[in-house]
C-alpha positions in Angstrom: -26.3 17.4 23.3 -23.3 15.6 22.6 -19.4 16.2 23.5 -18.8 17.2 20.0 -21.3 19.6 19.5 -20.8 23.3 19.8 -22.1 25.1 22.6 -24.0 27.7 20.9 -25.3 30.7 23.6 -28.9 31.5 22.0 -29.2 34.3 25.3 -30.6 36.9 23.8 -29.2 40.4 25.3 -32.1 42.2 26.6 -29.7 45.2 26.3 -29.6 45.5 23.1 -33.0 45.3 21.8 -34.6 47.2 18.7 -37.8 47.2 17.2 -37.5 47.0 12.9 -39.4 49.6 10.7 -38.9 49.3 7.0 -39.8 52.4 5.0 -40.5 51.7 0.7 -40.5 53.7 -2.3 -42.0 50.6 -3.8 -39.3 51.3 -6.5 -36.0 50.8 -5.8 -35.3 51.6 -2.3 -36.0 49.6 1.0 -34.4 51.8 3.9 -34.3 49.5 7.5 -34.5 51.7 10.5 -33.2 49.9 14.0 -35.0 51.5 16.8 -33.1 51.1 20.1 -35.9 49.9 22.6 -35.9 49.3 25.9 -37.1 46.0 27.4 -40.6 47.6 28.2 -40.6 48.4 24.7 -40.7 51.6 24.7 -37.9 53.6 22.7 -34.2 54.0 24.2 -33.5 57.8 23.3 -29.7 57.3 25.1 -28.7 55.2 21.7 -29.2 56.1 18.3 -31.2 54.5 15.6 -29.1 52.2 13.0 -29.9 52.6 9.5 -30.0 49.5 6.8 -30.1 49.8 2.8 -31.7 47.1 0.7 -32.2 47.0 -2.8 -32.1 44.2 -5.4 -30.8 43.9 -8.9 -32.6 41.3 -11.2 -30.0 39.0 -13.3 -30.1 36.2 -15.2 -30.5 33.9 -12.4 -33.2 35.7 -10.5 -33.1 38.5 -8.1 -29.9 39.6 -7.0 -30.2 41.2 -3.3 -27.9 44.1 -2.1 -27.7 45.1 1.6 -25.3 48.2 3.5 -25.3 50.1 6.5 -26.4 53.6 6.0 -24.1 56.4 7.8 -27.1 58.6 8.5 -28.6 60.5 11.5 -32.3 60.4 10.1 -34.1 59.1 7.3 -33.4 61.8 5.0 -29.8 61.5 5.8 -30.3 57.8 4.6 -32.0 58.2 1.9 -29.6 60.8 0.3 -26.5 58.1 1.0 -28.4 55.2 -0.2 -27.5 55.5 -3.7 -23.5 55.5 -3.1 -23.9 52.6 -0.1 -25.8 51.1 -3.0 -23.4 51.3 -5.4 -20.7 50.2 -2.5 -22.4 47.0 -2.2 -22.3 46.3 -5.7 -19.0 47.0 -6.1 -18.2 44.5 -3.3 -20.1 42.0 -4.3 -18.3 42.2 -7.7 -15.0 42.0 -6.5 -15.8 38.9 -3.9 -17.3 37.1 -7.2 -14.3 37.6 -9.0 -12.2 36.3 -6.0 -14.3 33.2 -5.9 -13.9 32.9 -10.0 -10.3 33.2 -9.3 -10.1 30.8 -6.8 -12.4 27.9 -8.4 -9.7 28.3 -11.8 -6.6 28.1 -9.4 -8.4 25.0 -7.8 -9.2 23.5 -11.8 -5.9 23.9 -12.7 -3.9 22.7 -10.0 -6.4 19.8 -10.6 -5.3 19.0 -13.6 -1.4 20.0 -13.8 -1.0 17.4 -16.5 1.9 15.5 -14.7 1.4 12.0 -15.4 2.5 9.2 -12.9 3.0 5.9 -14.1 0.9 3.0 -12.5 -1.8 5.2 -11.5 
């Protein structure tokens, strides 16, 4: 590794471990469920399990993926707030493309301001 290259710590913190379960409608909905684990592997009931939406919206360009936490105790907790953390995501997304839309016709038209210097 050179001097200039970042010293990335790639530790993982056997602390913090959880085993991944996805649960499908085969539909719409793809609901992740974070299980805390301990390092034997066997589950961590002193922590909580994480909840993670996932859906997809097809567009002209190919499928469009959409990702949010779920505030939810259990899975049917998560599955009644996936529809609004759905919808959240979308929104977000929306508004971050419009940003960048902004931003890229800022960019063009400071590009071209249409002063002219002579000689160049």
């Amino acid at each position: 590794m050179s001097a200039n290259e970042p010293k990335t710590d790639f530790s993982p913190d056997s602390a913090n471990l959880y085993r991944e379960e996805t649960i499908t409608d085969l539909k719409v909905a793809a609901i992740k469920v974070m299980i805390p684990i301990n390092l034997d592997g066997s589950e961590d009931s002193t922590r909580s399990p994480i909840y993670v939406g996932n859906t997809q919206l097809m567009s002209p360009d190919g499928p469009l993926p959409l990702q949010a936490p779920l505030d939810a105790n259990n899975l049917e907790e998560a599955l009644a707030v996936f529809p609004e953390a759905m919808r959240q995501s979308l929104a977000e997304m929306v508004e971050k493309i419009k940003e960048m839309q902004l931003e890229q016709r800022r960019k063009e038209m400071g590009a071209g301001s249409g002063i002219i210097i002579p000689g160049r």
